[in-house]
C-alpha positions in Angstrom: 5.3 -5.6 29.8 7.4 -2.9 28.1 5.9 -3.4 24.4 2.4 -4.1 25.9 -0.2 -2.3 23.1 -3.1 -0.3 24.0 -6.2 -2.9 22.6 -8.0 -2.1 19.4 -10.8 -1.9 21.4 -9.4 1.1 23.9 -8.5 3.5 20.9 -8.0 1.8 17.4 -5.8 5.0 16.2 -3.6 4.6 19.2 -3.3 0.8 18.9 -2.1 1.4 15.5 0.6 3.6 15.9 1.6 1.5 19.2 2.3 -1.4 16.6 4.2 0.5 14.4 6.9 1.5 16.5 6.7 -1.3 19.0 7.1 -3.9 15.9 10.1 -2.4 14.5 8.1 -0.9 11.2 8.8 3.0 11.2 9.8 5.4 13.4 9.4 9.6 13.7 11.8 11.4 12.2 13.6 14.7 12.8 11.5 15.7 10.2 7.9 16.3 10.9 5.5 14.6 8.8 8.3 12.2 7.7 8.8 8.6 8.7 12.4 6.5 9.0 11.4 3.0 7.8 13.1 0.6 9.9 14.8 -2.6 9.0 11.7 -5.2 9.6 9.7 -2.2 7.9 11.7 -2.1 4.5 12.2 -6.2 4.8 8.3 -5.7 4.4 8.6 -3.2 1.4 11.2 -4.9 -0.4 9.2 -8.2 -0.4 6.3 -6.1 -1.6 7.9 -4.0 -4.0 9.8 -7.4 -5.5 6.7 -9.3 -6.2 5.5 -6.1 -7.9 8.1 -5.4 -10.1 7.7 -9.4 -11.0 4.2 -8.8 -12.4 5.2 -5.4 -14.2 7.8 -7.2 -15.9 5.4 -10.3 -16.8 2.9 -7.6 -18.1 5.5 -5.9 -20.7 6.6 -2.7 -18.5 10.4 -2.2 -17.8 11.8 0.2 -14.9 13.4 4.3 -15.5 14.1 6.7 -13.3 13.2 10.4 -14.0 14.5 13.8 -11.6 13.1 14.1 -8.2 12.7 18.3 -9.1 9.8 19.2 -11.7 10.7 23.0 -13.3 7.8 25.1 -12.4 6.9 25.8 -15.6 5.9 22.4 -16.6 4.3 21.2 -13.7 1.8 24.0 -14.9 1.6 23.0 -18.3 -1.1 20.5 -17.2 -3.4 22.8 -15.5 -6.0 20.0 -13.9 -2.9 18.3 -13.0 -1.1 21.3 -11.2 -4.5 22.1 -9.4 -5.3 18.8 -7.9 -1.4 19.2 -6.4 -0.6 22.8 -5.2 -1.8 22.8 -1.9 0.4 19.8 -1.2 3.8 21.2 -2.6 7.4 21.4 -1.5 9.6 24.2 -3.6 13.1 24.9 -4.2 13.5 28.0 -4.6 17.1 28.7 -3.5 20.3 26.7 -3.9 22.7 27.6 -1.6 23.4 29.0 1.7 25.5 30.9 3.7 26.6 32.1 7.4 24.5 34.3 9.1 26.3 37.5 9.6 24.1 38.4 12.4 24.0 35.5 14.0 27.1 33.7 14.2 27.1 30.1 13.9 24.3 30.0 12.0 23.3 29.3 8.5 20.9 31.0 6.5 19.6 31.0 2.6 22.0 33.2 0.5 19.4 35.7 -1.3 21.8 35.9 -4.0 21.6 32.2 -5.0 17.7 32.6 -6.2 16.6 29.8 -8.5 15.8 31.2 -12.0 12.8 29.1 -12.0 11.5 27.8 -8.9 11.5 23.3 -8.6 9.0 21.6 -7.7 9.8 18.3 -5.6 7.8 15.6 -7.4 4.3 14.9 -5.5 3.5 13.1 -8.9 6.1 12.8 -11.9 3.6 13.9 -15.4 4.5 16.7 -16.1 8.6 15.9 -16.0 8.0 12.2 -17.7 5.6 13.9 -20.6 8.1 16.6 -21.0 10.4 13.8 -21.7 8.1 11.4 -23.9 8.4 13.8 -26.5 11.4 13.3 -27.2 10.8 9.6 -27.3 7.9 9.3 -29.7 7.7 10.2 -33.4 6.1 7.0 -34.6 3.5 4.4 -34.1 6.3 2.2 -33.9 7.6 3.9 -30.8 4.4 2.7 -29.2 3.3 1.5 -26.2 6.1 2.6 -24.1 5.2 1.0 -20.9 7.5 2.5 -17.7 7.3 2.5 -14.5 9.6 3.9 -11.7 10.5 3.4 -8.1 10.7 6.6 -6.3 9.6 8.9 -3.6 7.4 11.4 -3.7 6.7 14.6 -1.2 3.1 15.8 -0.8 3.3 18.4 2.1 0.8 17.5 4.2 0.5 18.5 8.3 -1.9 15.6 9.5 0.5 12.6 9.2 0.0 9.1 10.0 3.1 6.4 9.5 3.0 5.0 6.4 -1.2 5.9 6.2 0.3 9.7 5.3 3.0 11.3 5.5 4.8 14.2 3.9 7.4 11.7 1.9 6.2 8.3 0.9 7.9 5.7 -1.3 6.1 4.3 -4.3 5.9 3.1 -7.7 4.6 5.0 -10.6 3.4 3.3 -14.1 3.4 6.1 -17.2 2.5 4.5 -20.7 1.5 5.6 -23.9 -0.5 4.2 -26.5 -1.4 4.9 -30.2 -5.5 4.2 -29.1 -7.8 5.4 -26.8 -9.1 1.4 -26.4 -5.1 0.1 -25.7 -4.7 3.0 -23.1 -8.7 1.7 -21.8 -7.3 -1.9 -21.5 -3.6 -1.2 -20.1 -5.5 1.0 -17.6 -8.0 -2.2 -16.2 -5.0 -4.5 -16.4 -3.0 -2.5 -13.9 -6.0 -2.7 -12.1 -6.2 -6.7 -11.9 -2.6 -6.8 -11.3 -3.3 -4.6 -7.8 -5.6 -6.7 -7.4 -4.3 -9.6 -7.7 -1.5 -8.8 -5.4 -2.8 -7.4 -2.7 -5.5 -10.5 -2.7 -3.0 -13.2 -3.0 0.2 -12.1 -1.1 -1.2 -9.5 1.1 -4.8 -11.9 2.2 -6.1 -8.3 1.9 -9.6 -8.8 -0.2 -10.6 -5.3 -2.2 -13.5 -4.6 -3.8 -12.4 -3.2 -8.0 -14.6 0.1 -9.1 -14.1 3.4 -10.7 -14.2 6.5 -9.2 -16.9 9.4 -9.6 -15.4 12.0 -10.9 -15.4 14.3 -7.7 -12.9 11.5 -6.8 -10.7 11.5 -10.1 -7.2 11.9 -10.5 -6.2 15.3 -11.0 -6.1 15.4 -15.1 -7.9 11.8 -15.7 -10.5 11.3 -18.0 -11.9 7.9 -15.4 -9.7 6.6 -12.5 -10.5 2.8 -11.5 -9.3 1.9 -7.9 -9.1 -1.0 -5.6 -10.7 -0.5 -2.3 -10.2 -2.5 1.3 -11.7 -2.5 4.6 -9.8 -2.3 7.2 -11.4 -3.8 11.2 -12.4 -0.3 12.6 -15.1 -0.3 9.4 -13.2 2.4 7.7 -12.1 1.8 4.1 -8.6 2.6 2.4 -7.5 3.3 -1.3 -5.2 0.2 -1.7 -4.0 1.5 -5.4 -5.6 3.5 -8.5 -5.2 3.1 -12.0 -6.0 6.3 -14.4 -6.9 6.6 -18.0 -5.3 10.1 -18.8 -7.2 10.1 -22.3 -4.8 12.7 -24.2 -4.7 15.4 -21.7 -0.9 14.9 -20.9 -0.3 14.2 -24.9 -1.9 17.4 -25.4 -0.2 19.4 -22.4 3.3 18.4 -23.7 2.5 18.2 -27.4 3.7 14.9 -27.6 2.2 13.4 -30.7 2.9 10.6 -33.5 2.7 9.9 -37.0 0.0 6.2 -37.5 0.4 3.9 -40.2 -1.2 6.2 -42.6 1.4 8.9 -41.5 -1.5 11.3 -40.0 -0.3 12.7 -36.9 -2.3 12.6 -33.5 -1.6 12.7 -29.9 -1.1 9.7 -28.2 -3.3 8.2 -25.4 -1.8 7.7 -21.7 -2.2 5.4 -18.2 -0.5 6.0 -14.8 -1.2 4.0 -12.0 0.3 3.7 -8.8 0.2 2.1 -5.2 2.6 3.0 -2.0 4.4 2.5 1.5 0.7 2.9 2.5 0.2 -0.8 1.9 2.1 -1.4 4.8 -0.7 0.8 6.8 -3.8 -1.2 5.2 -2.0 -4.8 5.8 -1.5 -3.8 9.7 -4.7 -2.8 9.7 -6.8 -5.7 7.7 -5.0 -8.4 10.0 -3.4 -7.5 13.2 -4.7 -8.1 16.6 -3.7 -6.7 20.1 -0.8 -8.7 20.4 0.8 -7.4 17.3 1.3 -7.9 13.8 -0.3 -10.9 11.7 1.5 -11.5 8.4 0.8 -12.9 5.6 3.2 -15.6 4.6 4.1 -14.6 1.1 5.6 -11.4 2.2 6.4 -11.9 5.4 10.0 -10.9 6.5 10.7 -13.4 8.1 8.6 -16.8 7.7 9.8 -19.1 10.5 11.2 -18.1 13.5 13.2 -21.1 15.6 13.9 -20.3 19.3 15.9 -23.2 21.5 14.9 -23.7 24.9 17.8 -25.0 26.6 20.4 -24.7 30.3 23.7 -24.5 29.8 26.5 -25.0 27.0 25.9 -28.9 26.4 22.5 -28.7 25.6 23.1 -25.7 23.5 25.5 -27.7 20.7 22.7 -30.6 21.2 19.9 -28.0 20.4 22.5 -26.3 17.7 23.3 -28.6 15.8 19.8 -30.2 15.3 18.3 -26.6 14.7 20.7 -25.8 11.8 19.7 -29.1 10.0 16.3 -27.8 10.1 16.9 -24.1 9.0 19.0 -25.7 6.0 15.8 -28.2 5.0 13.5 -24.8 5.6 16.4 -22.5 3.2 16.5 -25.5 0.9 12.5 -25.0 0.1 12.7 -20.9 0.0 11.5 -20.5 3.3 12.7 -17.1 5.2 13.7 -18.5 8.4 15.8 -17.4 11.6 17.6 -19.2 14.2 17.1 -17.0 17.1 19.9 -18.3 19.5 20.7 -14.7 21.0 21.6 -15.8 24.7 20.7 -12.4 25.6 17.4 -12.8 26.0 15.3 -15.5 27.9 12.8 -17.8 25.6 9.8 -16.6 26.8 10.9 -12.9 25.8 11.5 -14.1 21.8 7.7 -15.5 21.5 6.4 -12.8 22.7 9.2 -10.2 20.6 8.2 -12.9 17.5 4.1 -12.7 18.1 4.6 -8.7 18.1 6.5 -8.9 14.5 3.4 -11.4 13.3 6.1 -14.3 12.3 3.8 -16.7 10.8 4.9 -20.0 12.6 7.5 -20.3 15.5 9.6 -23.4 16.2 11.0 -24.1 19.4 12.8 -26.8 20.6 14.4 -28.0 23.9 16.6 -30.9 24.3 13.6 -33.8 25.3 12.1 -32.4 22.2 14.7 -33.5 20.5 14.7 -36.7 22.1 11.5 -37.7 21.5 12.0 -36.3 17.6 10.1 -33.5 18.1 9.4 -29.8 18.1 6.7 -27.3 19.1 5.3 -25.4 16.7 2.8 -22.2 16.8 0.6 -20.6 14.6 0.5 -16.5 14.7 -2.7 -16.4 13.2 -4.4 -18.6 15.2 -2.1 -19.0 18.0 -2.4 -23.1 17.9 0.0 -24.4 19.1 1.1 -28.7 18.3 3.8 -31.4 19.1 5.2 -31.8 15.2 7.9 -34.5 14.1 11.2 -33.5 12.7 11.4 -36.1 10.4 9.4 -34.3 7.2 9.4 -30.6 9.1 10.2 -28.7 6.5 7.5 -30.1 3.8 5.0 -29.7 6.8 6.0 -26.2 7.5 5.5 -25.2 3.3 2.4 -26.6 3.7 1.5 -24.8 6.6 2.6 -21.6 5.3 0.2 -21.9 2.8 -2.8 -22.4 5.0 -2.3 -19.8 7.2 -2.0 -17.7 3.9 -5.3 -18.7 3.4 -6.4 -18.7 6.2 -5.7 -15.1 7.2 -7.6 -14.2 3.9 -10.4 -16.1 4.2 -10.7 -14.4 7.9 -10.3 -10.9 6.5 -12.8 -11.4 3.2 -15.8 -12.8 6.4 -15.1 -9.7 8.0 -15.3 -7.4 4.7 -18.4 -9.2 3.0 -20.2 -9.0 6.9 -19.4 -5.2 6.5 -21.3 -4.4 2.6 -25.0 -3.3 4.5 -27.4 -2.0 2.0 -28.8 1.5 2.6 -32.2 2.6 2.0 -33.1 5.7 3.8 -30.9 8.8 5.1 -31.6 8.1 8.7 -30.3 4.1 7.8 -27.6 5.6 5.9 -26.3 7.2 8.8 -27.1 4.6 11.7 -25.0 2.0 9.9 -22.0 4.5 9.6 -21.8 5.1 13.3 -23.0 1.8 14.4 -21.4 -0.4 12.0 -19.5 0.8 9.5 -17.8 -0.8 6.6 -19.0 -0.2 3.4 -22.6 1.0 2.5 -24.2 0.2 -0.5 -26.9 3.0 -1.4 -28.4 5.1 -4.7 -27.3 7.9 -4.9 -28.1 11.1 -8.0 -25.1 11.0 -9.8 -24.3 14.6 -8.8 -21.4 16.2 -7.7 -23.6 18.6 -5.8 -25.5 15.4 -3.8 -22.0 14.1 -3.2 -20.4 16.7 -1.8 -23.6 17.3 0.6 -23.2 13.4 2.0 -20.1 13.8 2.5 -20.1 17.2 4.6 -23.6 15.6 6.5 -22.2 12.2 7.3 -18.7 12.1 6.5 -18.7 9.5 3.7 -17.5 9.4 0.9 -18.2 7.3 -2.5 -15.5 4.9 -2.0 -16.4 3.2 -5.8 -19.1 2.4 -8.2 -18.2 -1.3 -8.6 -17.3 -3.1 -11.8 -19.7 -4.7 -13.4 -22.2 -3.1 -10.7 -25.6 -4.8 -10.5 -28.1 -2.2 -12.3 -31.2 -1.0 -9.9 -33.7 1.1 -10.2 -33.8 3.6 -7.0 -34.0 6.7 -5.1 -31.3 8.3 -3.9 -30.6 8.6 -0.1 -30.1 12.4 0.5 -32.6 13.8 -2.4 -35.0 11.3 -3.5 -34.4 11.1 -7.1 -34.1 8.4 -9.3 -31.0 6.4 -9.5 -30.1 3.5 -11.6 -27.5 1.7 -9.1 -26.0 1.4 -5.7 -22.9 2.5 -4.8 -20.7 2.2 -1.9 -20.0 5.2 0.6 -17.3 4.7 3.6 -16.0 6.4 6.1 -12.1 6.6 5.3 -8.2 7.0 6.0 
């Protein structure tokens, strides 16, 4: 078969990027390092990026839109910040260009069209949003300004992976200010829940909420707090972050205000942020070697119905009968599609439909219709069952909503069987190779000891859980005392 995908098994990395482009997701572009999103890909990414933008909007925040180019000058201006980003950097540096006198035909950068200052292309938008909050705030009564933005961002980077990594990436960013350092604390944790709670209940993806050391920080953060997931080869993935900047930006961009007892100080800030690279950790926490599994909730497409049928009089039969259902489905906000393309043979669609991971297929041939009924199949579980028409569409809402479950319940057995608790350096590194998934095990509390596991075994501290259980201990690589497991991964 033509979209056939190498097995999971055979080589997980190729089976991934075999389902990407075989699915319809992405596709290489003309740019290396750069991905086109396809159709069913952005389908994906709207529904995503809609329920988002739903719980911003429940949680206070409203939507802006700041420049794509960052003046060199100010992207510098936040030193940490500018440090933590240069190796990844794409700059403007000219504006214009011209024909190549020696080389006819050709185009080439005009030398007298040199940027005064050179732009930066956003890998992170502080510096240009800070720039701009200081305009915006005087008072205490300008405060909290809670925005976040849709954009892209460009972090320059060779090794690229579809939607795992790649040198431009769509996202959403979260900037807010706040007149305390307990407000920014508690806007910084609630982001956090609301990842959380999205990527648990409409991606079935379970993550595991912490706070990075600070080897792992964000660039310019006082703590960054993350959500992290485990995806079926054992490794783990970054699913979002959310940073408590302290006053660092406030103070890198002067942006201060006057409190109720009209003393100025500088005010306290958040960002927080998740990406396209969802769509990388939701392939990966659910898919099998037949193709995508998705989760209802944001699945493109919900239902698929495919009629099985000879000739033109069974076809208006099949039609007609279809069309009744797909209106009962629309009627209940169900994403369905009538798939009754005669270019393509029956058996061709399940298999097209089982590689895009449509939750439940319909199909339907004349003496189903007869008898009053249709076949239905479960992607997830692949069970198929004789349903009646008469009720179909309350069945299939109900359906949808087990399978949602269903495919999380799955994924949270697989992630819980994968937290191993490490006691010794030679266990440490038997369950990485053997096992994987995440590894619970003491560690110092030193950069130094960090940095050293992670050269030795490849592992990094993924998190040190909320609310973490508190242990006395000795850490794996040096032997001294340590007050509480962690958890190291191997990870994208």
């Amino acid at each position: 078969m033509a979209k056939e995908l190498t097995s999971r098994a055979e080589d997980y990395s190729q089976w991934y990027n075999d389902l990407v482009i075989k699915s319809g997701l992405a596709d290489h572009s003309a740019v290396r390092g750069c991905m086109v999103i396809k159709p069913y890909g952005f389908a994906l990414w709207e529904n995503m990026r809609d329920q988002l933008d739903r719980m911003f909007k429940d949680t206070g925040h409203v939507n802006a839109y700041f420049p794509l180019f960052v003046p060199k000058s100010l992207f510098e201006a936040e030193e940490k910040n500018a440090e933590g980003f240069a190796k990844e950097c794409a700059i403007v540096t000219h504006y214009r260009l011209k024909n190549d006198p020696d080389n006819k035909g050709k185009l080439m950068v005009d030398p007298e069209a040199k940027l005064e200052e050179e732009l930066i292309i956003r890998p992170t938008s502080e510096a240009i949003i800070w720039n701009t909050y200081k305009g915006w705030i005087q008072s205490y009564r300008d405060l909290p300004l809670l925005i976040n933005q849709w954009a892209n961002v460009v972090r320059w980077e060779m090794r690229t992976r579809l939607f795992l990594r790649t040198a431009e990436f769509l996202w959403q960013e979260g900037h807010t200010a706040h007149a305390t350092k307990e407000e920014a604390i508690e806007e910084t944790t609630k982001m956090l829940d609301v990842y959380a709670d999205f990527v648990e209940q409409y991606m079935a993806v379970p993550v595991i909420k912490g706070v990075k050391t600070p080897n792992e920080r964000f660039a310019g953060a006082e703590d960054t707090y993350c959500i992290e997931a485990l995806m079926q080869d054992g490794k783990a993935l970054q699913a979002g972050t959310s940073h408590f900047l302290g006053q660092n930006f406030a103070k890198a961009f002067d942006v201060k205000f006057s409190d109720k007892n009209n003393k100025l100080d500088y005010v306290w800030a958040t960002s927080w942020g998740v990406s396209t690279r969802l769509i990388g950790a939701l392939i990966m926490a659910h898919s099998d070697d037949q193709g995508l599994i998705m989760p209802p909730r944001i699945a493109p497409t919900q239902v698929v119905i495919v009629p099985v049928y000879k000739g033109e009089e069974s076809k208006a039969v099949i039609d007609a009968r279809a069309n009744t259902i797909v209106s009962q489905l629309k009627a209940l906000g169900i994403r369905v599609k009538f798939d009754n393309n005669d270019n393509s043979r029956p058996g061709w669609k399940f298999a097209e439909y089982e590689l895009k991971g449509v939750p439940v297929r319909i199909a339907m041939g004349l003496r189903d219709i007869e008898n009053n009924v249709v076949e239905l199949a479960r992607r997830d579980t692949k069970e198929k069952s004789s349903v009646s028409i008469d009720g179909i569409a309350d069945y299939v809402l109900q359906l949808l909503d087990t399978i949602q479950q269903n495919i999380y319940d799955r994924a949270l057995a697989f992630r819980d069987e994968h937290i191993t608790k490490a006691n010794t350096w030679d266990e440490f590194v038997k369950l990485l190779d053997e096992k994987g998934g995440f590894i619970a095990a003491h560690w110092d509390g030193t950069g130094e000891t960090e940095d050293k596991i992670k050269e030795q075994a490849k592992a990094t501290i993924r998190c040190i859980p909320l609310n973490n259980e508190q242990e006395a201990g000795v850490c794996i690589l040096t032997g001294k005392p340590s007050t509480q497991r962690v958890l190291f991964a191997r990870a994208y």
